[in-house]
N, C-alpha and C positions, 0 to 999 in steps of 0.2 A: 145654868140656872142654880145650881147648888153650889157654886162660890157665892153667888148674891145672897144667897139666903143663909146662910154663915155668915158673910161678911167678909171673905176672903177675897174678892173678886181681881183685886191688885194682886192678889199672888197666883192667880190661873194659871199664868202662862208659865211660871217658874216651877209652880209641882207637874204641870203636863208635862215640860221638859225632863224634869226628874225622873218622871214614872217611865218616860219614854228610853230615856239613857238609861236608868238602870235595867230596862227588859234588854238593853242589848247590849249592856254589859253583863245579862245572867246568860243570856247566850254564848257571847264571846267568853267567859268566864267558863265556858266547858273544857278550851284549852289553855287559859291564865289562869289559874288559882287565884292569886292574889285580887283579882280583878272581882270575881265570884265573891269572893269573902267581903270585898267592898258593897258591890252590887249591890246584892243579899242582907249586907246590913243595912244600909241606905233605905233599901226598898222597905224595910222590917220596921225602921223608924218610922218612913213618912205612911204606913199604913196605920201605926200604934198609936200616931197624932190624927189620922183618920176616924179611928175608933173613938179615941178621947171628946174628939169635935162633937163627931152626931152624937156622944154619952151627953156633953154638957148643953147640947142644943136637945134635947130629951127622946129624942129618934128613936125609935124602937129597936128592940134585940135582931129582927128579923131584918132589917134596915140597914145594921149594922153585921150582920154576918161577913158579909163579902170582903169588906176589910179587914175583918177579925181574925178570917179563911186565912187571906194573903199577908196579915200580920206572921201568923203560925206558921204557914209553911215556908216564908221567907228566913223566918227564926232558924225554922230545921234546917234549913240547907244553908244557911251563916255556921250552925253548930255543926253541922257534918262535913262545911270546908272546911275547920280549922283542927278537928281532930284527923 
């Protein structure tokens, strides 16, 4: 329902896949580094464009938390694999 109503509906299946392979590449990513640092960013972006989305569709703050959540802590652990 919230691809249609965005207007995303053609790209559903490609972020679901996304979202999917990056949770198990933040897994696998506890013993590949490199993998984690990918993951992690990935996942960091397509939450950032999550936020931006419900921002420009006028969603509210509370609406948008959960992305916001997973935008930030994806960040942290990008920023904490690479130092």
């Amino acid at each position: 329902m919230e691809f249609k109503r965005f207007g995303l509906e053609k790209f559903g299946r490609i972020i679901i896949v996304s979202q999917f392979l990056g949770a198990l590449g933040l897994f696998i990513g506890l013993w590949c580094t490199p993998l984690l640092i990918l993951s992690s960013f990935g996942l960091a972006f397509l939450m950032l464009a999550g936020v931006i989305v419900r921002l420009l569709h006028k969603d509210s703050i509370r609406v948008s938390l959960p992305a916001l959540f997973y935008c930030g802590l994806n960040s942290y652990i990008f920023y904490a694999s690479i130092t």
